[in-house]
RODO-2510 file (C-alpha; in nm, 4 decimals, decimal comma):
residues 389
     n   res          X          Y          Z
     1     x    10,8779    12,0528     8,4507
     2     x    11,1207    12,1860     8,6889
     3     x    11,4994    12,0760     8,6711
     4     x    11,5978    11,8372     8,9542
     5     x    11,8428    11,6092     9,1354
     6     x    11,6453    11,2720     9,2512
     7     x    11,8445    11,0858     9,5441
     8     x    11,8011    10,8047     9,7703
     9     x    11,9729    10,5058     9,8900
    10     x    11,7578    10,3719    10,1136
    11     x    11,7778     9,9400    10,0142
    12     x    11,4115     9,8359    10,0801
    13     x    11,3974     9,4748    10,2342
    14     x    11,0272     9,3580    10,1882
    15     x    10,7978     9,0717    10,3039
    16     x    10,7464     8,8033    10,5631
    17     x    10,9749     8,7253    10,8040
    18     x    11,2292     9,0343    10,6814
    19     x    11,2520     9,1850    11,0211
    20     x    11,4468     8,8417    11,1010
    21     x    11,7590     8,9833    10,9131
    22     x    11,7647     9,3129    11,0739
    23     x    12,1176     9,2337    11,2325
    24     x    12,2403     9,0987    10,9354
    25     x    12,1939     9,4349    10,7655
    26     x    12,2308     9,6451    11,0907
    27     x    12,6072     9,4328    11,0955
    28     x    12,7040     9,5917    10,7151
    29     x    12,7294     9,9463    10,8894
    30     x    12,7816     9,9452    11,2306
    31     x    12,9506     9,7166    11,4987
    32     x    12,7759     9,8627    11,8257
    33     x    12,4170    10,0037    11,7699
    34     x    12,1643    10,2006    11,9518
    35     x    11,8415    10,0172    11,9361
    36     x    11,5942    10,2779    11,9575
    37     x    11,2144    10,2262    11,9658
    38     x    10,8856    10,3498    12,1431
    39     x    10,6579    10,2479    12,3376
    40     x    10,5837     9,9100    12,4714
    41     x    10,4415     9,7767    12,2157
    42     x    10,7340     9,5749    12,0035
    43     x    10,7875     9,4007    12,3556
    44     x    10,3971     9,2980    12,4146
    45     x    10,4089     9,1629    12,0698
    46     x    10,7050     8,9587    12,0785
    47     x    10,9402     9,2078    11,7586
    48     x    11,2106     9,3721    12,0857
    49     x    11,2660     8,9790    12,1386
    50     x    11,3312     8,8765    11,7991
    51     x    11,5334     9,2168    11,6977
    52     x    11,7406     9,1465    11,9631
    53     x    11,8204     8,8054    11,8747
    54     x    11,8301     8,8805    11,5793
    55     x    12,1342     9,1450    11,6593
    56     x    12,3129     8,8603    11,9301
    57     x    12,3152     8,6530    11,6188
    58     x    12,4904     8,8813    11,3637
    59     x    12,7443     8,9716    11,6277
    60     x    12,5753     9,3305    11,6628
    61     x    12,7029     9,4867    12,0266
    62     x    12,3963     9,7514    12,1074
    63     x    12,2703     9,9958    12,3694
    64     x    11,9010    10,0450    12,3723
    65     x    11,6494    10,3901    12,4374
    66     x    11,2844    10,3630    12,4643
    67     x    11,0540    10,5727    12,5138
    68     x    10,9922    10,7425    12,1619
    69     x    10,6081    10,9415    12,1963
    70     x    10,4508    11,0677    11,9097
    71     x    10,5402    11,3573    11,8243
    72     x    10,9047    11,2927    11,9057
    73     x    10,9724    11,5086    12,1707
    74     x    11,3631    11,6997    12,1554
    75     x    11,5146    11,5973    12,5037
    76     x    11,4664    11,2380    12,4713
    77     x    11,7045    11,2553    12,1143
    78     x    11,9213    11,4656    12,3184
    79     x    11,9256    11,1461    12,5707
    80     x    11,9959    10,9757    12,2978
    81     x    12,2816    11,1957    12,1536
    82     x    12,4589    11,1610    12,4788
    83     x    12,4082    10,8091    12,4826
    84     x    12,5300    10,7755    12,2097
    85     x    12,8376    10,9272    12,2463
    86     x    12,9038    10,7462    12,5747
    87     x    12,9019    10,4258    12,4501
    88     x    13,0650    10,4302    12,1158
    89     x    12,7826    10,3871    11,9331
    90     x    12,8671    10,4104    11,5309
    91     x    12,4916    10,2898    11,4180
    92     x    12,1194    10,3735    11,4971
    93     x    11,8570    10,1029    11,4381
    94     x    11,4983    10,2453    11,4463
    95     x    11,2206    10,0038    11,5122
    96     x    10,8914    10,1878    11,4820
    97     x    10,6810    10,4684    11,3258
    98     x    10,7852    10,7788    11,1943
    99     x    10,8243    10,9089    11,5310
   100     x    11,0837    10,6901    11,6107
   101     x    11,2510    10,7004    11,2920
   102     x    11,2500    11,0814    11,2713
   103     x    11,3931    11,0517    11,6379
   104     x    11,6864    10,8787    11,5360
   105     x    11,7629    11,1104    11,2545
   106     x    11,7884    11,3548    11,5103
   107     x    12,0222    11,1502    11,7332
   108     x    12,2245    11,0388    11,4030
   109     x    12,3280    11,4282    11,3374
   110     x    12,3583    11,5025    11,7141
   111     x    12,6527    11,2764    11,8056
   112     x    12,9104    11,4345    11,5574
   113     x    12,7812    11,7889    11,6297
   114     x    12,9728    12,0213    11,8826
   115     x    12,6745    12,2303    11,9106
   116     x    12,2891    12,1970    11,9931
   117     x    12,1010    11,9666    11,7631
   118     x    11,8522    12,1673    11,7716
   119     x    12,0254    12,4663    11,5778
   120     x    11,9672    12,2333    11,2889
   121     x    11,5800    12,2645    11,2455
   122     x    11,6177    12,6297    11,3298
   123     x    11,8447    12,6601    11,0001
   124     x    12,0822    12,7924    11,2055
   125     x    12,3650    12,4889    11,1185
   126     x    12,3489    12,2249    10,8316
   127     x    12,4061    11,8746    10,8819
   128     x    12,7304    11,7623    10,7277
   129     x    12,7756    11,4107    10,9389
   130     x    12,5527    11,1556    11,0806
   131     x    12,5862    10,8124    11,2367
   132     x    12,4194    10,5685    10,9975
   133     x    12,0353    10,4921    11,0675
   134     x    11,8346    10,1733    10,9816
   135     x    11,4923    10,0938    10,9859
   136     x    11,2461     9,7991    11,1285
   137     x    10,9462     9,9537    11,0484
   138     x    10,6347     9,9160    11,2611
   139     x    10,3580    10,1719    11,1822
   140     x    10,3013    10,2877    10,7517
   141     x    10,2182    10,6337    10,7759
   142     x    10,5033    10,8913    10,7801
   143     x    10,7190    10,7488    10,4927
   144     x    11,0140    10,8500    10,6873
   145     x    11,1489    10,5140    10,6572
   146     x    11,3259    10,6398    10,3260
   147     x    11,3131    10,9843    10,3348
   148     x    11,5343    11,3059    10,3684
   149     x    11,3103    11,4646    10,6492
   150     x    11,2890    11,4472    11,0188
   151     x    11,0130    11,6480    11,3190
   152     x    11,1364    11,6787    11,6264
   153     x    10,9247    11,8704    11,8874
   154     x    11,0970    12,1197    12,1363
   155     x    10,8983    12,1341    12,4458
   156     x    11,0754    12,4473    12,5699
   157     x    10,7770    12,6891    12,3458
   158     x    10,6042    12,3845    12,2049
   159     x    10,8032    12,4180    11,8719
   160     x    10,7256    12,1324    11,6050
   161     x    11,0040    12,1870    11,3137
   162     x    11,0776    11,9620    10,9926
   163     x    11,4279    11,9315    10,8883
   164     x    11,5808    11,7601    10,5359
   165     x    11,8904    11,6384    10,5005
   166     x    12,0778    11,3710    10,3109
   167     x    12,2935    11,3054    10,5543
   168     x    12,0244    11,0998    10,7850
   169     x    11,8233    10,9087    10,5111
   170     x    11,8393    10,5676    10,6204
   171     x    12,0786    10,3260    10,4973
   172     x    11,8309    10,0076    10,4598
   173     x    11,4583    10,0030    10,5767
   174     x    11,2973     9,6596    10,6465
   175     x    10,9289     9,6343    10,5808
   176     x    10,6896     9,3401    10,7337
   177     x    10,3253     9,4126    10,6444
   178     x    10,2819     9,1046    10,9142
   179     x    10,4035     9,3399    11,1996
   180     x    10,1237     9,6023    11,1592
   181     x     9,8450     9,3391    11,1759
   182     x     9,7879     9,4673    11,5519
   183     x     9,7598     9,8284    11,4534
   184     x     9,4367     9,9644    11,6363
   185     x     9,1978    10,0904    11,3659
   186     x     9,2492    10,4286    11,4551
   187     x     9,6450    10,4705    11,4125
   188     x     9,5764    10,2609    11,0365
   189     x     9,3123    10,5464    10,9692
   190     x     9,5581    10,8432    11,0588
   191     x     9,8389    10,6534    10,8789
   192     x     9,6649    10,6564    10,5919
   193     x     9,5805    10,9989    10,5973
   194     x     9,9375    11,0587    10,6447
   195     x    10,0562    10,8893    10,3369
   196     x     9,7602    11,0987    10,1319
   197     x     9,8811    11,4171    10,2328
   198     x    10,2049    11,3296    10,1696
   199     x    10,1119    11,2930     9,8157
   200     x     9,8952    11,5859     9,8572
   201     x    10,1455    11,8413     9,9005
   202     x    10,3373    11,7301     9,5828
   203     x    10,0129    11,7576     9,3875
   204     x     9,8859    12,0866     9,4153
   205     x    10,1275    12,2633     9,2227
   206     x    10,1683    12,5243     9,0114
   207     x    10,4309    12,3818     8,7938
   208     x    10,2848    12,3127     8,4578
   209     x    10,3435    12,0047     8,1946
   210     x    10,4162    11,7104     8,5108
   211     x    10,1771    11,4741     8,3463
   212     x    10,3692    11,1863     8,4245
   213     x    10,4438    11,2581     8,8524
   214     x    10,0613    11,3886     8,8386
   215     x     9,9548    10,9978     8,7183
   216     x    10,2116    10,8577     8,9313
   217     x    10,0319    11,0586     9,2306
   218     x     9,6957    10,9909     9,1770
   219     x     9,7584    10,6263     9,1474
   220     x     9,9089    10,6242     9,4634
   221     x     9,5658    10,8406     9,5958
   222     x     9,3780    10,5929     9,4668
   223     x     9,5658    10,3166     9,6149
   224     x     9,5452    10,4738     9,9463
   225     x     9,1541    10,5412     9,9112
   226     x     9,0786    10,1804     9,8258
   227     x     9,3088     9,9988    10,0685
   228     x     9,2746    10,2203    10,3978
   229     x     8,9354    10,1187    10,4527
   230     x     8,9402     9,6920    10,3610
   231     x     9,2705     9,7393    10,6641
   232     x     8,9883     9,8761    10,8861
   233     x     8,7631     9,5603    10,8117
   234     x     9,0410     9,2677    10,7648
   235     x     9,3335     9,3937    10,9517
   236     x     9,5023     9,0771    10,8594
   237     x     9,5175     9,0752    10,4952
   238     x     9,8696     9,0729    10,3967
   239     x     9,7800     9,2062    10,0361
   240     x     9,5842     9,5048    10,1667
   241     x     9,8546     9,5499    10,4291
   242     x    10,1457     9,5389    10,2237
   243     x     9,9475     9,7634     9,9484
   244     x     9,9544    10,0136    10,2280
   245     x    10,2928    10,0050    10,3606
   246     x    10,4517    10,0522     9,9691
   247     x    10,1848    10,3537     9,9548
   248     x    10,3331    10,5095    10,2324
   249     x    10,6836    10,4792    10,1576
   250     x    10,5992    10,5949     9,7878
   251     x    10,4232    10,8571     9,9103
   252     x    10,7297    11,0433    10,0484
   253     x    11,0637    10,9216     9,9426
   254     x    11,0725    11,1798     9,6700
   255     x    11,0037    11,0419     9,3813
   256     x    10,6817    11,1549     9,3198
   257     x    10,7787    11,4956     9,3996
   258     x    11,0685    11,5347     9,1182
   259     x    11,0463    11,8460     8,8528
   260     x    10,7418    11,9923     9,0428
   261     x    10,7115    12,2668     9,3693
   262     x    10,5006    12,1150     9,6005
   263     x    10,2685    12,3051     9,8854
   264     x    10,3514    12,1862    10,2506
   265     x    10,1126    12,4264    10,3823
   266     x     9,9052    12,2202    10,5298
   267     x    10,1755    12,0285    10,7061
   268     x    10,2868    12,3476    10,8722
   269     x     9,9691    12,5102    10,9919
   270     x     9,8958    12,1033    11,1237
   271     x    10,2096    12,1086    11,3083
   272     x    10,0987    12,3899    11,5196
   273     x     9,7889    12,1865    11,6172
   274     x     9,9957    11,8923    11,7246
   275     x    10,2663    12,1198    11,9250
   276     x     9,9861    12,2592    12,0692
   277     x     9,7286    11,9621    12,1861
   278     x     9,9639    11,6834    12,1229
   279     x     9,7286    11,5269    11,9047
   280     x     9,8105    11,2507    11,6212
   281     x     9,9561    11,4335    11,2596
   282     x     9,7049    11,2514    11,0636
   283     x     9,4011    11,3666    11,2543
   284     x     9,4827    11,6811    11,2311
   285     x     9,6207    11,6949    10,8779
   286     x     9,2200    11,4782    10,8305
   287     x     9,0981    11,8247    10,9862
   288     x     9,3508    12,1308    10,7956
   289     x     9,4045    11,9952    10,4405
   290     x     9,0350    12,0273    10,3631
   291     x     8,9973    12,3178    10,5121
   292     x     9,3026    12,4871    10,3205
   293     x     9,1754    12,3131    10,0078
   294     x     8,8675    12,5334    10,0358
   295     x     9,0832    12,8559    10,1570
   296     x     9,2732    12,8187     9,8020
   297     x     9,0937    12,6301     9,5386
   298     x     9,0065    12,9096     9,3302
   299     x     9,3458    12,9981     9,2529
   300     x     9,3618    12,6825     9,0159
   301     x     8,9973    12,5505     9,0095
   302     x     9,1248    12,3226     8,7239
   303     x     9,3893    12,1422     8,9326
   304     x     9,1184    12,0821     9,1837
   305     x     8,8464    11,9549     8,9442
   306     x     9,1607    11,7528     8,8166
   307     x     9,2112    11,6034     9,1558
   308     x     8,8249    11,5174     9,1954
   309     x     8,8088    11,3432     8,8496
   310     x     9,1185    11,1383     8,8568
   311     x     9,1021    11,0147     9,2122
   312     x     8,7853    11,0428     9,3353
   313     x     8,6117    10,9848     8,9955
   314     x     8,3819    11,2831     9,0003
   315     x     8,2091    11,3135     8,6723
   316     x     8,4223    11,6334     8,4805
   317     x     8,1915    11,9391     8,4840
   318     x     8,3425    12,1080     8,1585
   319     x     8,0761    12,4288     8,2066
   320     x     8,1471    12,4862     8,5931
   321     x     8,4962    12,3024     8,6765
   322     x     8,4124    12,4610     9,0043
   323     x     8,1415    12,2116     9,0856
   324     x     8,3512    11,9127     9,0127
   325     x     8,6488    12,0932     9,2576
   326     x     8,4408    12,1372     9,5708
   327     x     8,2641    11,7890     9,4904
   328     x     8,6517    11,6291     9,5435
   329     x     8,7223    11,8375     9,8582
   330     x     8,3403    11,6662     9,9708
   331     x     8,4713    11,3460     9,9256
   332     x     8,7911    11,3763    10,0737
   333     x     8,6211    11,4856    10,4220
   334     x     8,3978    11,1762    10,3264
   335     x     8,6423    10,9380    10,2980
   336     x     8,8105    11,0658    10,5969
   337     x     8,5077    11,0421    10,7661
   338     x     8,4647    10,6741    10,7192
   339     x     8,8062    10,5957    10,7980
   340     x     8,6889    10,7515    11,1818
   341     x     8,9742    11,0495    11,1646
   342     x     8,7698    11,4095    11,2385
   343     x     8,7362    11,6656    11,0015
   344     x     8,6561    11,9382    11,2167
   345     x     8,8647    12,1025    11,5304
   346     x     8,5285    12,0776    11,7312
   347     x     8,5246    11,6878    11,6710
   348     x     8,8837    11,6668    11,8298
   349     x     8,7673    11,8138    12,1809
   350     x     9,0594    12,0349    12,1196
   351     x     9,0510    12,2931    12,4622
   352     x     9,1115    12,6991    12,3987
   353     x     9,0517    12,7277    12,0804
   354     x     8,9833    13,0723    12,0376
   355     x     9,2799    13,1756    12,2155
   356     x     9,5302    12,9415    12,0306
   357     x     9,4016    13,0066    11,7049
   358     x     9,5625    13,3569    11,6276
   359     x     9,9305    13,2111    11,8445
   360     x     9,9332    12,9159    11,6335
   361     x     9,8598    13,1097    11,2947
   362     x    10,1622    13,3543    11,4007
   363     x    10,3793    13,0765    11,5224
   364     x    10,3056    12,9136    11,1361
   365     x    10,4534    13,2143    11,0053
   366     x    10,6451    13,3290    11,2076
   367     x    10,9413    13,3062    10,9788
   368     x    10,7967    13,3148    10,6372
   369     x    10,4820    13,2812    10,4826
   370     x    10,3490    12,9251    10,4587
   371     x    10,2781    12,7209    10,0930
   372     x    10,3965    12,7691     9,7403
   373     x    10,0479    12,6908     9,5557
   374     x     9,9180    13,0294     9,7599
   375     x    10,1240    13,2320    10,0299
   376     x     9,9503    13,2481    10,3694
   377     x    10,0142    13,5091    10,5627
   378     x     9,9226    13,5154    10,9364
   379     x     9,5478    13,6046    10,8573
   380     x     9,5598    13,3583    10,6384
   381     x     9,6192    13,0435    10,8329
   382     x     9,4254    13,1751    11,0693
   383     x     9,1348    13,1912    10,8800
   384     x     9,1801    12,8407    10,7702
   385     x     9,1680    12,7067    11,1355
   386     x     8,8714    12,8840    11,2011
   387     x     8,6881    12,6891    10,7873
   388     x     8,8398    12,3663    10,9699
   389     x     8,6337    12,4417    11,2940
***
């Protein structure tokens, strides 16, 4: 086990009714807010009404910016930033996804920055201040809710870049499994397969002796496998919901990650894809992370036959591991398949593929090589494209 340093403060407010309190809590931090949010959604289902209330109530002053797509797109946080700074805002209340969320991390390190936000996904600055952010959360699936990372697209080059940073991890995060009863099937699905590559990426390591974050992960897998697909069937059981919305906060908040080097490969060569043909991060991660789990396998067959046996429950083939590791990547691209995500470029109607391929591998690695289970090179992430075709 590595050595490590394990922090987050995010306070979790859980259950019915919690989104009720967000002024309360928004109130502890902040006296004028920027209410930030999507689409128009939270207003067609009644949440903008009862946030904002909820805010008049607790004395909250607040300004308000819409508009958050997926894929959070750069100049809209820049909006945001100068917003922000117009009106005095000291707070930033997220109510959404983890688009939105990761949106208003970006806005939360802007306004105290002289310079570009942007020079702080290029590592060209660090974030040393941030307005505080809180969280109505809206859509399980990117975990960002409680975590140190934020994606911001730059449209100028069609740049997708993570960033970490304490500095923006939100201060509280409310989560109502009632408010994603209305989730189309499809955006549960690529939630879902979110969350699992979240855990994903921890879990292919090459850190030895992490028995107890390796049980940890592949009881949230297994949680995730069983609950994605009753969602799909009874979108409005709380107890599947709610098993789903702990899953994905789990999944990335950190924990699970602690004394081990996880991958992040896949997430990398996926962001490329989503840059590129603005498609959702959970399709395409539903069409890469197989196809990079067959690129690398072999260089730890047991850690695959591992992951086949313990969350898929393939039976252990002690004479050819091998057999039990490809059997776990089948089911994978299985389970994604019932969940209705593709597994294959060619499913996603994606346009220009042979031309992107080879700019989107170079763009991958354009500044180092991707993963720490296997370096990829160029070549190689563009040979993984072309095993997810």
């Amino acid at each position: 086990m590595e050595n490590f340093s394990f922090l987050n403060p995010t306070r979790i407010i859980f259950g019915k009714d919690t989104h009720t309190k967000a002024g309360v809590y928004t109130a502890e931090y902040g006296k004028k807010a920027l209410l930030h949010y999507g689409g128009g959604s939270i207003k067609r289902s009644g949440l903008y009404d009862q946030v904002v209330q909820s805010l008049k109530d607790a004395g909250v002053n607040f300004v308000e910016l819409g508009g958050v797509q997926p894929n959070p797109r750069l100049s809209l946080a820049q909006k945001g930033i100068e917003l922000a700074r117009a009106e005095g805002v000291d707070f930033i209340l997220a109510v959404g996804g983890g688009s939105t969320i990761d949106s208003a991390k970006c806005i939360s390190i802007g306004v105290p920055y002289e310079g570009n936000v942007w020079e702080f996904y290029e590592n060209k600055a660090i974030p040393e201040k941030a307005l505080g952010v809180g969280v109505v959360l809206t859509i399980p699936a990117a975990g960002s809710e409680s975590s140190d990372s934020s994606v911001i697209t730059n449209e100028d080059g069609l740049y997708k870049i993570g960033l970490s940073s304490d500095a923006f991890i939100p201060k509280f995060a409310i989560l109502n499994p009632e408010l994603t009863y209305t989730l189309p099937a499809y955006q549960t699905a690529c939630g879902a397969t979110d969350m699992l590559a979240h855990v994903m990426e921890r879990y292919f390591t090459n850190v030895r002796d992490v028995d107890l974050s390796d049980k940890l992960c592949e009881a949230l897998m297994r949680a995730i496998i069983h609950n994605a697909p009753l969602a799909a069937s009874n979108p409005e059981d709380y107890n599947v919901r709610a098993e789903i919305m702990w899953c994905g906060t789990l999944a990335h908040n950190n924990l699970i990650g602690m004394g081990r080097i996880g991958d992040w490969a896949s997430h990398h060569i996926e962001h490329e894809l989503s840059a590129t043909y603005d498609m959702a991060h959970g399709a395409g991660l539903a069409i890469v992370f197989p196809a990079w789990m067959k690129y690398v396998y072999k260089h730890d067959v047991t850690r695959f036959a591992q992951f086949a046996n313990k969350v898929f429950g393939v039976e252990y083939d002690f004479w050819n591991p091998e057999n039990t590791a490809l059997e776990g990547i089948t089911r994978l691209e299985r389970f994604f398949e019932r969940l209705g995500v593709p597994i294959r470029l060619t499913q996603a109607g994606l346009a220009d593929l042979e031309a992107n391929i080879p700019l989107m591998a170079q763009k991958a690695t354009r500044k180092a090589p991707q993963g720490q289970f296997v370096k990829l090179e160029a070549a190689d992430v563009e040979k993984i494209y072309r095993l997810a075709m």
